[in-house]
Backbone as JSON, one array per atom type, in Angstrom:
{
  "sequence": "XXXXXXXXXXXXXXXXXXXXXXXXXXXXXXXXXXXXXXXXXXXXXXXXXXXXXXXXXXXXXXXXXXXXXXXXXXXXXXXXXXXXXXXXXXXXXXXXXXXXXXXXXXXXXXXXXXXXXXXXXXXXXXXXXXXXXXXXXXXXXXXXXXXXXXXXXXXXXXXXXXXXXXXXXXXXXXXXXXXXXXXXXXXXXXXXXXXXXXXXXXXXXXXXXXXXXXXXXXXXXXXXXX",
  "N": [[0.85, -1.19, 0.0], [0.29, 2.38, -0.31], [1.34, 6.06, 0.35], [-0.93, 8.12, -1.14], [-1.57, 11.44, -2.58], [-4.23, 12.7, -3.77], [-6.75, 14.37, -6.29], [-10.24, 15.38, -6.78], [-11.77, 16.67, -8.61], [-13.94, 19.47, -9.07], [-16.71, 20.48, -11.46], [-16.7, 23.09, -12.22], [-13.75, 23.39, -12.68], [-12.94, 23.06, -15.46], [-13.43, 25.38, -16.51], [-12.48, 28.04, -16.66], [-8.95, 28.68, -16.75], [-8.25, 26.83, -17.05], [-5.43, 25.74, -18.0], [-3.52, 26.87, -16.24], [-4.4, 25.72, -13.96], [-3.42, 23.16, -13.88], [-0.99, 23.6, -14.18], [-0.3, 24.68, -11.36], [-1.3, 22.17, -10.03], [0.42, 20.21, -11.31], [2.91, 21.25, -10.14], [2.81, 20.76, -7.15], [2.66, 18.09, -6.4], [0.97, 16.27, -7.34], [-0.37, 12.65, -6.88], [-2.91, 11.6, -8.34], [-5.74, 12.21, -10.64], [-8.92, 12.76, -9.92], [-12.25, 12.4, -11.69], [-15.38, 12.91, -11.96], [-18.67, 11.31, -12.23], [-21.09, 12.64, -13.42], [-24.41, 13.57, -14.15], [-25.59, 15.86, -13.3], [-24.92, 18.62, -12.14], [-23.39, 18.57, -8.96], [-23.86, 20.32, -6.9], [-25.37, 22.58, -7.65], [-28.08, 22.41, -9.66], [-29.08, 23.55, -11.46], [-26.55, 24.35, -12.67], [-23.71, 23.55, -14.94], [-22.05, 20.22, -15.67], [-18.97, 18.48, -16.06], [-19.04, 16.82, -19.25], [-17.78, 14.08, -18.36], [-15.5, 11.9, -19.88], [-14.83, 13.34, -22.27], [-13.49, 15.42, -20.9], [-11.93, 13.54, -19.44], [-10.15, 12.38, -20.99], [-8.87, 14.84, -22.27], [-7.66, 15.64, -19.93], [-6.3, 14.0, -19.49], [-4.22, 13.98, -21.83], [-2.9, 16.4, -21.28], [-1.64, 16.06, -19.07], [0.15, 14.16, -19.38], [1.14, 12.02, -18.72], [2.26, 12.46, -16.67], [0.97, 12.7, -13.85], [-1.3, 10.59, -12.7], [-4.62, 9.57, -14.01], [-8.04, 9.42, -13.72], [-11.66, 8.13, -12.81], [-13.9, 8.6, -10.26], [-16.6, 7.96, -8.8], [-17.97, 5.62, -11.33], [-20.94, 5.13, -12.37], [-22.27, 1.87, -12.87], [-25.03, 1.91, -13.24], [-26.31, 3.68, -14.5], [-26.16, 3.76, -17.21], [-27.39, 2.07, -20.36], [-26.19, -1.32, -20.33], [-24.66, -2.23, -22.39], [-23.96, 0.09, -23.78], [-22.71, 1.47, -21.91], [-20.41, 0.04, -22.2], [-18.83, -0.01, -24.72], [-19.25, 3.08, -24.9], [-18.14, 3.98, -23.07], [-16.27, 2.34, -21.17], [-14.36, 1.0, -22.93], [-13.08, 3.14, -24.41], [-11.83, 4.12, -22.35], [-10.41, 2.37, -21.26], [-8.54, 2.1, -22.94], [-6.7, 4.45, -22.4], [-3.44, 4.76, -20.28], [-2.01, 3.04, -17.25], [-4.89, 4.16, -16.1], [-7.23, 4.83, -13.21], [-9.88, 3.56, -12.46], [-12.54, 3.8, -11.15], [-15.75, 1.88, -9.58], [-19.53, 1.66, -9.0], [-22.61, 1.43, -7.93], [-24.37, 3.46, -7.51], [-26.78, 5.77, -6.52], [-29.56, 7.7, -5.98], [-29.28, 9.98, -3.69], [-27.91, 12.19, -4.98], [-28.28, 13.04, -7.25], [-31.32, 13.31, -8.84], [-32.66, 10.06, -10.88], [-33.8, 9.57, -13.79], [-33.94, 7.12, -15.24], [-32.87, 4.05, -14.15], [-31.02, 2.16, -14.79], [-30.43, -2.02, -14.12], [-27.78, -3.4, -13.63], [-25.33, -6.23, -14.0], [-22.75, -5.29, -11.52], [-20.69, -7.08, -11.28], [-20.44, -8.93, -13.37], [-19.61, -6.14, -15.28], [-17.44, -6.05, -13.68], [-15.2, -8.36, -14.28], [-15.54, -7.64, -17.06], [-14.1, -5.93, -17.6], [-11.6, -6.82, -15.7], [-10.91, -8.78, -17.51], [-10.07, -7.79, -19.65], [-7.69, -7.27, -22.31], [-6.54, -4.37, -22.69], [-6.39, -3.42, -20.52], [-5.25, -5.41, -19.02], [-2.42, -5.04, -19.98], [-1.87, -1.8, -19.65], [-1.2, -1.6, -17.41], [-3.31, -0.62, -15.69], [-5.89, 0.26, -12.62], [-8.24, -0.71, -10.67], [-10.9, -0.15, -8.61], [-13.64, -0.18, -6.13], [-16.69, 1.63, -5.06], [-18.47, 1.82, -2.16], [-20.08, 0.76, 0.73], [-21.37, -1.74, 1.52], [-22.29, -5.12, 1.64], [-22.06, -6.63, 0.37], [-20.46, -5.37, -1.7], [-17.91, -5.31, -0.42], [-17.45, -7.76, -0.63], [-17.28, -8.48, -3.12], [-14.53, -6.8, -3.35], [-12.86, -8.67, -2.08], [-13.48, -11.01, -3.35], [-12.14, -10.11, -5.84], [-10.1, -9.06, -5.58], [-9.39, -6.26, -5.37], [-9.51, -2.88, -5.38], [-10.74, -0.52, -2.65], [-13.39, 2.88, -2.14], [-14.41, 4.52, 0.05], [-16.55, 7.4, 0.35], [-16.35, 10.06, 1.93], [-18.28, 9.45, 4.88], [-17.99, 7.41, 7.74], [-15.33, 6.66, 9.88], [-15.09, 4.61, 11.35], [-16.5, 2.77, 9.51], [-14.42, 2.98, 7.77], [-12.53, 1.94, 8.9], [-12.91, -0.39, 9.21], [-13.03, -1.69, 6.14], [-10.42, -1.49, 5.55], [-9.45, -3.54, 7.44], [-10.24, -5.44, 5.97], [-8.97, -5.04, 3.47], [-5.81, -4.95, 4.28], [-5.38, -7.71, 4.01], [-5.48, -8.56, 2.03], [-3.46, -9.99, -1.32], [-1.13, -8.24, -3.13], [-3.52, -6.67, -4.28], [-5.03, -4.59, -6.68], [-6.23, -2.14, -7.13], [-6.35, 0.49, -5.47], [-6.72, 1.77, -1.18], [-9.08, 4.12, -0.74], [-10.11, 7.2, 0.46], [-12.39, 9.68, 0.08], [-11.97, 12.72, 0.99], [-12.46, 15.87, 2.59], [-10.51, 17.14, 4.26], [-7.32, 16.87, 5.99], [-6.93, 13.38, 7.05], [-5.4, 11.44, 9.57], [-4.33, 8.21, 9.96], [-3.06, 5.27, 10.88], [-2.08, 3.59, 9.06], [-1.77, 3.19, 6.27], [-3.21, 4.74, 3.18], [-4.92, 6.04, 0.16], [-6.02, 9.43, -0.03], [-8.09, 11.18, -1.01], [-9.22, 14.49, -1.65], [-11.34, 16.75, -2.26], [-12.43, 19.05, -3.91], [-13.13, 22.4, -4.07], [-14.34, 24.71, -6.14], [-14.46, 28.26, -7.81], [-12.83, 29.58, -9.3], [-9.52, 30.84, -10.46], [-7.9, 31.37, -8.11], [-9.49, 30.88, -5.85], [-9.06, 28.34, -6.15], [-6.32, 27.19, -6.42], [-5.84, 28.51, -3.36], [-7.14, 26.47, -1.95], [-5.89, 24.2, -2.64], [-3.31, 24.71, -2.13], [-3.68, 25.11, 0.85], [-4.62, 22.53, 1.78], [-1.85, 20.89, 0.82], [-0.41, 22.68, 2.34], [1.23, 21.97, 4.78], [2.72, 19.07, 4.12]],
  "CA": [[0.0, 0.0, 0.0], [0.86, 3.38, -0.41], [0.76, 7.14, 0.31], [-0.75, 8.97, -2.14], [-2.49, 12.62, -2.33], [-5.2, 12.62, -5.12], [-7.89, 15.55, -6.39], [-11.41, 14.72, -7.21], [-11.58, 18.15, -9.47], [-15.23, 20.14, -9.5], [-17.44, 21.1, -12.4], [-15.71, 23.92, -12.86], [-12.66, 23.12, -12.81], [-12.48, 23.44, -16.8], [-14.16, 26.42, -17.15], [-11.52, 28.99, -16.69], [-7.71, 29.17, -16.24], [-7.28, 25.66, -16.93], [-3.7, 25.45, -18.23], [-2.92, 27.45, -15.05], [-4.75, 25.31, -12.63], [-2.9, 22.57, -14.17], [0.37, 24.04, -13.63], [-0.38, 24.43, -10.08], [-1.64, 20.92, -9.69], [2.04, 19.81, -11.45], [4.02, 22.25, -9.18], [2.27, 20.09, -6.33], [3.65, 17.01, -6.99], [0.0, 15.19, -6.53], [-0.38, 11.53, -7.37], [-3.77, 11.53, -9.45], [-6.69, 13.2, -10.39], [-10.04, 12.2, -10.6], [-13.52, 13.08, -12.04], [-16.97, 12.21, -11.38], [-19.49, 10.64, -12.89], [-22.83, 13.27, -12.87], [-25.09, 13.5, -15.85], [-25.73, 16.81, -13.01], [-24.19, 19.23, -11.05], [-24.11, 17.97, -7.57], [-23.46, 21.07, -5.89], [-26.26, 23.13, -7.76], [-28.26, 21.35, -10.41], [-28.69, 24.68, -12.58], [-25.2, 24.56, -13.24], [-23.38, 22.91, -16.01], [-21.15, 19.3, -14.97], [-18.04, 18.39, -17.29], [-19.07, 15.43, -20.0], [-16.3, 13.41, -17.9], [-15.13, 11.39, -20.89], [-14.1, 13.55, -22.78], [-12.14, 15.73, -20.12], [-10.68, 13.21, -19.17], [-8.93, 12.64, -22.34], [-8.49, 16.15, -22.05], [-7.1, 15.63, -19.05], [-5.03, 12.98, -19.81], [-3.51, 14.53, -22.83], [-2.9, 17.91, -20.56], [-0.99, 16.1, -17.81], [1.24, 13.49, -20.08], [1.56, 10.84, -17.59], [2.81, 13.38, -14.73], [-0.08, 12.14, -13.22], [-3.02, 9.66, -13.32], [-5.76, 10.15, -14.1], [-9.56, 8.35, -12.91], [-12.92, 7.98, -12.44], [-14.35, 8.22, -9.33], [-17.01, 6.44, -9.16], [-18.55, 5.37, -12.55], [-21.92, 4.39, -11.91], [-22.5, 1.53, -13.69], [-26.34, 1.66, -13.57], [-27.02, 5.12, -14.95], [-26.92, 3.51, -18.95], [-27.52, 0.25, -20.69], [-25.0, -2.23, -19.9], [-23.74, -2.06, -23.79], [-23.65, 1.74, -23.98], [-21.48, 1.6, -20.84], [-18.96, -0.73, -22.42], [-19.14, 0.9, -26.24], [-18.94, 4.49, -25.17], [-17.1, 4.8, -21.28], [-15.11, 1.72, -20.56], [-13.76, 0.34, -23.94], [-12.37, 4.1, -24.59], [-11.15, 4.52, -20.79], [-9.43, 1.22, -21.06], [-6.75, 2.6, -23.82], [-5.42, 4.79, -21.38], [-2.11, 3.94, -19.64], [-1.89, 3.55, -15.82], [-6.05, 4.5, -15.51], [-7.75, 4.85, -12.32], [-11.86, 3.3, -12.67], [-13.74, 3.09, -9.47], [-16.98, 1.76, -9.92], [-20.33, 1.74, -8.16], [-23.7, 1.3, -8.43], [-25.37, 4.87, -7.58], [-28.22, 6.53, -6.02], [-30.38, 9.26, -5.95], [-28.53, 11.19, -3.28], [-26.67, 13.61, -5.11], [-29.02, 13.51, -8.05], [-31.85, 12.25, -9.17], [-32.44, 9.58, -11.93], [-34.92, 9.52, -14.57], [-33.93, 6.17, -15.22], [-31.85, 3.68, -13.55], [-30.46, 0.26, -15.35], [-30.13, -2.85, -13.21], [-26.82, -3.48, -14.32], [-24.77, -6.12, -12.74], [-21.81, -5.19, -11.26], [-20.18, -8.09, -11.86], [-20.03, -8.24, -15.19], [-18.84, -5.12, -15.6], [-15.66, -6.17, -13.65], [-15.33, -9.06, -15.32], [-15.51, -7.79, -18.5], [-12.43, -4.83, -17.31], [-10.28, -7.36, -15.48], [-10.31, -9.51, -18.75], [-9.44, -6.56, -21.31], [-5.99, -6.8, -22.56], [-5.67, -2.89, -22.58], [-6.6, -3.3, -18.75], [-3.83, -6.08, -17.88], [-1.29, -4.32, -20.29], [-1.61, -0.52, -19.54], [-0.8, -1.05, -15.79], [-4.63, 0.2, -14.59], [-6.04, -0.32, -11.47], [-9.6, -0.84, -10.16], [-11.74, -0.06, -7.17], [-15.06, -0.47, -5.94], [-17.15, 2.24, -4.14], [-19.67, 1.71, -1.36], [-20.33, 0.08, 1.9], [-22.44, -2.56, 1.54], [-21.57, -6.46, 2.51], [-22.02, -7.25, -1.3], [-19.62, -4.21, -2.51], [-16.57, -5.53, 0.18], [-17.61, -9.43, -1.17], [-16.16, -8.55, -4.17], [-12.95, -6.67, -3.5], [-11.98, -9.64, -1.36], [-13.6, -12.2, -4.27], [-11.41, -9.96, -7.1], [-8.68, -8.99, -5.32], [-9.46, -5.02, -5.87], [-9.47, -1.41, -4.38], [-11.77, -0.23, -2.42], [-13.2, 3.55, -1.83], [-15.22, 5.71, 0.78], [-17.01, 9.01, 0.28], [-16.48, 10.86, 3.16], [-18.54, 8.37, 5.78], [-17.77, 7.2, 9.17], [-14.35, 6.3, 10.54], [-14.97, 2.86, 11.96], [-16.43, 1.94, 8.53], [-13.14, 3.17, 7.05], [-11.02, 1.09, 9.32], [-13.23, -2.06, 8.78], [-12.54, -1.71, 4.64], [-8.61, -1.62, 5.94], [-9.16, -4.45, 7.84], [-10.31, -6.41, 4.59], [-7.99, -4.61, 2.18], [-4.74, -5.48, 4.6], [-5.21, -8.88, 3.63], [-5.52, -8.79, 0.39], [-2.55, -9.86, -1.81], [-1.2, -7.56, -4.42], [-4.49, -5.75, -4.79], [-4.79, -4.13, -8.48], [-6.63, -1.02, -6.8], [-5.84, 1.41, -3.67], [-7.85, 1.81, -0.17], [-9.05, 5.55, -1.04], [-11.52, 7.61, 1.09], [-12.52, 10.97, -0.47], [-12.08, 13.7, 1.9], [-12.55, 17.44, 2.68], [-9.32, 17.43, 4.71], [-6.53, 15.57, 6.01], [-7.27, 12.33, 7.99], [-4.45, 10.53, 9.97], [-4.59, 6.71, 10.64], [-1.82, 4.5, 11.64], [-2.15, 2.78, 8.0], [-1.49, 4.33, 4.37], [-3.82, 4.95, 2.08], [-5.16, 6.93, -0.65], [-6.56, 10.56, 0.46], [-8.87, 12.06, -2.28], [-9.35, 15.52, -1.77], [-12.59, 16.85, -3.12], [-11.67, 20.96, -4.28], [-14.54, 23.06, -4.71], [-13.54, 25.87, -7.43], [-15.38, 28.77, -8.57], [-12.01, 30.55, -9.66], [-8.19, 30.68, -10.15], [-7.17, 32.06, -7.06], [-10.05, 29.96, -4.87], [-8.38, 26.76, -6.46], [-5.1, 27.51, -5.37], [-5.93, 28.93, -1.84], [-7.78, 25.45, -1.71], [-4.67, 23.08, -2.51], [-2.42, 25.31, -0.76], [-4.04, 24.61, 2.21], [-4.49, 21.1, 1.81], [-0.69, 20.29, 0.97], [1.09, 23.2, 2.57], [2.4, 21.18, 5.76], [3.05, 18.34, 3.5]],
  "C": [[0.89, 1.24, 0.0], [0.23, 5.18, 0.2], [0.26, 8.14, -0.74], [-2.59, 10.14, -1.79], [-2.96, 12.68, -3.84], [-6.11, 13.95, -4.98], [-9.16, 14.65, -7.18], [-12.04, 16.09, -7.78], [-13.58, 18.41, -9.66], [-15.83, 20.31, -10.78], [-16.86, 22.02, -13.18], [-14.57, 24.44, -12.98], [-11.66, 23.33, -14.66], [-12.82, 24.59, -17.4], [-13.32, 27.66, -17.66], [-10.61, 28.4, -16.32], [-7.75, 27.85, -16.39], [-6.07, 25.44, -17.15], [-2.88, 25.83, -16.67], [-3.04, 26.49, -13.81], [-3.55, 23.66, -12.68], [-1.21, 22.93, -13.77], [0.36, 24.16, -12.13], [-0.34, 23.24, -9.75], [-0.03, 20.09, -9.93], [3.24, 20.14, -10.34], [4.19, 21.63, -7.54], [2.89, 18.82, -5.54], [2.18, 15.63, -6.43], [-0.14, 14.34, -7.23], [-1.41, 11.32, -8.37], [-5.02, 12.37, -9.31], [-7.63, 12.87, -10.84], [-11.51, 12.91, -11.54], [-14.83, 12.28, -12.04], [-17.77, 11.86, -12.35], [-21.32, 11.33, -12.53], [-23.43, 13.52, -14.04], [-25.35, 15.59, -14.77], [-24.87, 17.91, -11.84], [-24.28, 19.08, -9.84], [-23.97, 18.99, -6.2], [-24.8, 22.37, -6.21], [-26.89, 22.44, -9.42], [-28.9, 22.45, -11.62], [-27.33, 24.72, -13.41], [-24.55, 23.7, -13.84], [-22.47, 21.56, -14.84], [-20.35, 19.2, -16.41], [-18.92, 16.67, -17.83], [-17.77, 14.57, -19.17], [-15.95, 12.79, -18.81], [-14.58, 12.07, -21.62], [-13.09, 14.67, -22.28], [-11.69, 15.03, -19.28], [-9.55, 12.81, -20.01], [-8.45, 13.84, -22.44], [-7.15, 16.49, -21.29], [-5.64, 15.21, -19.16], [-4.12, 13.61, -20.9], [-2.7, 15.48, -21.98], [-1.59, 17.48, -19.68], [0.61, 15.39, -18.46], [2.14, 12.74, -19.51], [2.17, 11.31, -16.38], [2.32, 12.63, -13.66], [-1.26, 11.42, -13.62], [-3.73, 10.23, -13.09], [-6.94, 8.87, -14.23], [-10.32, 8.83, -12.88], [-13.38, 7.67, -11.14], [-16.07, 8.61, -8.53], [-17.55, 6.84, -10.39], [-19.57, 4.41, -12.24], [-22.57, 3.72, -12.68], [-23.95, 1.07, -13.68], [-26.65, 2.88, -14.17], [-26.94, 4.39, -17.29], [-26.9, 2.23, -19.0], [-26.1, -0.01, -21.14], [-24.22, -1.86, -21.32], [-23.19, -0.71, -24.62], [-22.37, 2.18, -22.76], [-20.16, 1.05, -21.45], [-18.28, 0.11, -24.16], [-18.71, 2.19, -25.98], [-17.89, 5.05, -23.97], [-16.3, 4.05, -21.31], [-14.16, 1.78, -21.65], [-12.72, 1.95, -24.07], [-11.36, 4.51, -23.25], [-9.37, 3.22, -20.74], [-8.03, 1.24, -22.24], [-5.9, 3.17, -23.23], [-4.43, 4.1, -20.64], [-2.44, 4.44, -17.89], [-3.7, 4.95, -15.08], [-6.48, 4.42, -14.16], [-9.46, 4.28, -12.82], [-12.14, 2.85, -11.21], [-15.41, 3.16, -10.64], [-18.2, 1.5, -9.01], [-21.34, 1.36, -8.42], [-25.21, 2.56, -7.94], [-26.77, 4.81, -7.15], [-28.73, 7.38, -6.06], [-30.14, 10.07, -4.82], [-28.38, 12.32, -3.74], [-27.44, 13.93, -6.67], [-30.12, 12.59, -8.39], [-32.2, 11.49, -10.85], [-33.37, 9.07, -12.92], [-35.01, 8.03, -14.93], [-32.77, 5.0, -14.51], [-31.77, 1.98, -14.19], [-29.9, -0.43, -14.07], [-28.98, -3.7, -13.8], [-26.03, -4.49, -13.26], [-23.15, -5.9, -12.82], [-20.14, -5.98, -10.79], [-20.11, -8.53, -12.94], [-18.99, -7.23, -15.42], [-17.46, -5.68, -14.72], [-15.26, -7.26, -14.24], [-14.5, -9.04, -16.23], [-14.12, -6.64, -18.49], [-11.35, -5.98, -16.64], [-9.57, -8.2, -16.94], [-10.29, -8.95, -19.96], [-8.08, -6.62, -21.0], [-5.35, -5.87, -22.36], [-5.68, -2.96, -20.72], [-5.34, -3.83, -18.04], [-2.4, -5.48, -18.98], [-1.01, -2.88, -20.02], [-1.01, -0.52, -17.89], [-1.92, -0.25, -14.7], [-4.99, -0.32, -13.4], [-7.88, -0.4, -11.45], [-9.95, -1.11, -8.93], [-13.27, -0.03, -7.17], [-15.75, 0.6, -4.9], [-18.32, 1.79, -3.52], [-19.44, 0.75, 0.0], [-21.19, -0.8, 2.21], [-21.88, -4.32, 1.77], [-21.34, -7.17, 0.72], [-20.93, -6.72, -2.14], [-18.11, -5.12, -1.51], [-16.85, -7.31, -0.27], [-16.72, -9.12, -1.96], [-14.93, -7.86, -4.39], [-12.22, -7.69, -2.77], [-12.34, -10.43, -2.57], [-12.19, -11.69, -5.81], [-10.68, -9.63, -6.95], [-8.26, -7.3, -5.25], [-9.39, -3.86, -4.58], [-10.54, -0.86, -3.54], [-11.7, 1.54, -1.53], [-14.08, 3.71, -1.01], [-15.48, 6.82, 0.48], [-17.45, 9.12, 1.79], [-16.73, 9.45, 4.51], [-17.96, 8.17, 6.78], [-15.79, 6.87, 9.09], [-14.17, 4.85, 10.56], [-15.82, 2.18, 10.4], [-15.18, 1.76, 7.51], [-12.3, 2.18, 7.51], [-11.57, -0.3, 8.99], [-12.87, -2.34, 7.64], [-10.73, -2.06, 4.6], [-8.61, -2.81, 6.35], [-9.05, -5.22, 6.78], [-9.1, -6.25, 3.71], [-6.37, -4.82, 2.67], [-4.29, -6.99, 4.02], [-5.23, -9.32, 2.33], [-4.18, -8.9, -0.43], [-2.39, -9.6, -2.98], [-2.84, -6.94, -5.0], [-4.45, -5.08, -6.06], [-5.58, -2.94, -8.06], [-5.79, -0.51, -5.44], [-7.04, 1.13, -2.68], [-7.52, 3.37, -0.43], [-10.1, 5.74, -0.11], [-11.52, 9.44, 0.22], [-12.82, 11.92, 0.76], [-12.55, 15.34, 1.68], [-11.07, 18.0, 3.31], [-8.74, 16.4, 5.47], [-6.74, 14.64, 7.04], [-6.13, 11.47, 8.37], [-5.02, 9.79, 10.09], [-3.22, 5.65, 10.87], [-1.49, 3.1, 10.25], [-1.76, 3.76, 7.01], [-2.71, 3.91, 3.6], [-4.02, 6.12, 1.38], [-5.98, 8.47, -0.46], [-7.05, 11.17, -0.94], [-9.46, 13.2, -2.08], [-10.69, 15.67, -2.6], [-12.61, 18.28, -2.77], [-13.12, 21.13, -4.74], [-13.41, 24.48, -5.7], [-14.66, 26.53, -7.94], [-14.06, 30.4, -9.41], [-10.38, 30.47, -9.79], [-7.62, 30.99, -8.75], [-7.91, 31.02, -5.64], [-9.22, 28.71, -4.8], [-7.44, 26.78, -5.75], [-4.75, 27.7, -3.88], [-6.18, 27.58, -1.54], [-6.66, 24.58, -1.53], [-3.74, 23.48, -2.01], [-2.34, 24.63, 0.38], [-4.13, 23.27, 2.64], [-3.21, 20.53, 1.94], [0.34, 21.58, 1.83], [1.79, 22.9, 4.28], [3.13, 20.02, 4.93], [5.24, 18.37, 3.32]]
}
């Protein structure tokens, strides 16, 4: 396992000053950077969300393996199973050294006009046994807390994340994910700020941004004891 400081980049994060924010983020020296999976804005649902797909090719192009780059989470019930593999994975899975968390989503953070019963098995599956998957060096994780979601990072050997959530469910996911040999994902929790534990894992930052100068003040603060 490892230490690593990750961003889980806002909405508008591409809107303005990207090249700049990017140069900051480099200057940093942070391990990867993710993006979400919202057909809506989950912070105001007036307001635009990035197509994630294609900034993250964006992305990816932008950074030039500095840093990885991911999905966190990709909820694989929001389309039909063959539109998921056709238009998100199959293109995700060319990248080198990808990040894919995957999930299976709720109406929390938005709601869903329709929802495919997709299973989530399959879908890993059908990513552990892609060639671009076991040749690029990607990884894979699983988001959620459920007895069915930690089944299968112990049945596949995988990563597993947290949004935000309790403590003592965090350390139980550690307990599982210690034992695990050679894992092909991280233990990530997505934060607001920094969380000690007496273990290593993955810290995912989650930056709100409505500006160049906010951004900055934001990751400042986050890494400047670091």
């Amino acid at each position: 396992m490892n230490r690593k400081n990750s961003l889980l980049l806002p909405p508008q994060f591409f809107e303005t000053d990207f090249d700049k924010k990017i140069r900051s983020i480099l200057d940093l020296g942070i391990d990867a950077l993710y993006l979400f999976d919202h057909f809506k804005n989950p912070t105001d649902s007036i307001k635009p969300t990035y197509i994630f797909t294609e900034e993250i090719f964006s992305l990816y192009k932008k950074v030039k393996n500095e840093i990885e780059v991911g999905v966190c989470v990709l909820n694989v019930n929001a389309r039909d199973l063959n539109i998921l593999f056709k238009d998100i994975i199959d293109p995700l899975l060319e990248l080198k050294n990808i990040n894919i968390g995957l999930g299976t989503g709720d109406n929390k953070y938005e709601k869903h006009d329709e929802i495919f019963d997709n299973d989530i098995e399959v879908v890993i599956n059908y990513i552990l046994k892609n060639n671009n998957f076991i040749s690029n060096n990607s990884t894979l994780f699983i988001g959620g807390n459920s007895q069915s979601k930690l089944d299968l990072v112990q049945k596949y050997n995988l990563g597993i994340n947290q949004w935000m959530g309790s403590d003592s469910d965090f350390i139980d996911k550690q307990n599982i994910y210690k034992n695990l040999i050679n894992p092909i994902g991280t233990l990530s929790r997505c934060v607001t700020n920094k969380k000690i534990y007496v273990f290593d894992y993955e810290k995912i930052f989650v930056v709100k941004d409505s500006n160049l100068k906010i951004f900055q003040e934001t990751i400042d603060n986050i890494f400047k004891n670091d």
